[in-house]
N, C-alpha and C positions, 0 to 999 in steps of 0.2 A: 471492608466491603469485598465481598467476592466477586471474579467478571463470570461471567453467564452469558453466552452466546445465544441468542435465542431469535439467531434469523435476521432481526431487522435492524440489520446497522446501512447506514446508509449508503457507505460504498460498498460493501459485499454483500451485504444479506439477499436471499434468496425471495424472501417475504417482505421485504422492504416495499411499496407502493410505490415512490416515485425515486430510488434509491438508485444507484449507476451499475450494479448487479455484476462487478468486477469479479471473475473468478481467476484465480491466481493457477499457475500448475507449478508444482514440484520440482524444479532443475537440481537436483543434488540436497545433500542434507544443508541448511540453512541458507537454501536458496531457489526464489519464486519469479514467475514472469506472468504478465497478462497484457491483457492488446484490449484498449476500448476505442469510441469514437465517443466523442463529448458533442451530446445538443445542445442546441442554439439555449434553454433554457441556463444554461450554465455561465452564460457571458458576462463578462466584465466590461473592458472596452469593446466597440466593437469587432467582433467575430474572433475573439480571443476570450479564451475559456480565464474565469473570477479567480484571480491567485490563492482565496482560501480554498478554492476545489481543487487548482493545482497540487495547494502544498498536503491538501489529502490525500492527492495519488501517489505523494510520498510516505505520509501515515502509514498508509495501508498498506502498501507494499512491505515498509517494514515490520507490519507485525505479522504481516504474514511470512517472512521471512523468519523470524525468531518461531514462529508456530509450526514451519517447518521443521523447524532445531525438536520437536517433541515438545513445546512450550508454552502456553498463555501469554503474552506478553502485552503490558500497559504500556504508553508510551508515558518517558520521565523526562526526556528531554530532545527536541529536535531544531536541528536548525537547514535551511534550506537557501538554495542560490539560483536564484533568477538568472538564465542565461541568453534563453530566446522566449517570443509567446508562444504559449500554448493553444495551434489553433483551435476552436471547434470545427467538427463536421469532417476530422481526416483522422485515420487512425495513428495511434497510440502505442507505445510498449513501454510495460514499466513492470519495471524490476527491483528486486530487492535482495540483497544479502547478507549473512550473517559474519562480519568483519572479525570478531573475539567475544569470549565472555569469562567472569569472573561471578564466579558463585552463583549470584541469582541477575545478575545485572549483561546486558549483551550490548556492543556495541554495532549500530547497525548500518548500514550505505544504498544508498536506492536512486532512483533514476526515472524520467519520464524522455522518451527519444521520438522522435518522428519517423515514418517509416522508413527515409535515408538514412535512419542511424542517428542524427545529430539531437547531442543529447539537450534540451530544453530547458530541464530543469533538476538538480542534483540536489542531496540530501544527506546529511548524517546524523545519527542520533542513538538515546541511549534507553534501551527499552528494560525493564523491570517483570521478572517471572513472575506469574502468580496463578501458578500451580501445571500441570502436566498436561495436553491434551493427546486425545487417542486417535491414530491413522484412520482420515474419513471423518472424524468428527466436526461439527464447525467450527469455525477458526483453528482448523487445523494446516493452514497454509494454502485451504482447497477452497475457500467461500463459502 
């Protein structure tokens, strides 16, 4: 199966309709940052953003960090750690970066912090190339 970026992924697409429209910027070669605020629809308990949306804003960070690296990357394997909630309705920074890689396989580390810095929720995992993307292109580490 080939990946085919075509806009409407739900955390970064641009054309996504009700999608969180996360754009990542560039800090260095294999490494992205973005800032969101998460609405009220996102909630879990209350006024704490659903840990499947959290552990997406680790997702996404890392493939957009490997797509910095010049890469497509699938996610093969991620694991994440709950360390405070994630609230909604206060900004966000999440980041991602490109730890080592091996051939076609990248090892990847990413983060969700509050705007004191104190990091929320951490991540590492192992993303899988599947083929080249070009500077500007979507999912090229830029949403």
């Amino acid at each position: 199966m080939s990946v085919v970026d075509d806009g409407r992924c739900f955390a970064c697409g641009p054309l996504s309709e009700r999608g969180l429209h996360l754009r990542f910027a560039i800090e260095g070669e294999g490494r992205v940052v973005a800032r969101t605020t998460l609405a009220p629809e996102f909630q879990g308990w209350a006024g704490v953003a659903h840990g499947g949306i959290a552990m997406m804003l680790i997702d996404e960070a890392m493939a957009h960090a490997v797509g910095a690296s010049g890469v497509r990357g699938v996610s093969a394997d991620v694991r994440v750690r709950f360390r405070h909630p994630v609230p909604l309705g206060e900004p966000l920074r999440v980041a991602g970066h490109v730890v080592w890689r091996r051939r076609n396989v990248f090892g990847v580390e990413a983060t969700v912090a509050d705007e004191a810095g104190r990091t929320l929720l951490s991540g590492e995992g192992r993303f899988v190339a599947r083929g080249e993307v070009a500077p500007g292109e979507l999912g090229a580490g830029t949403g």
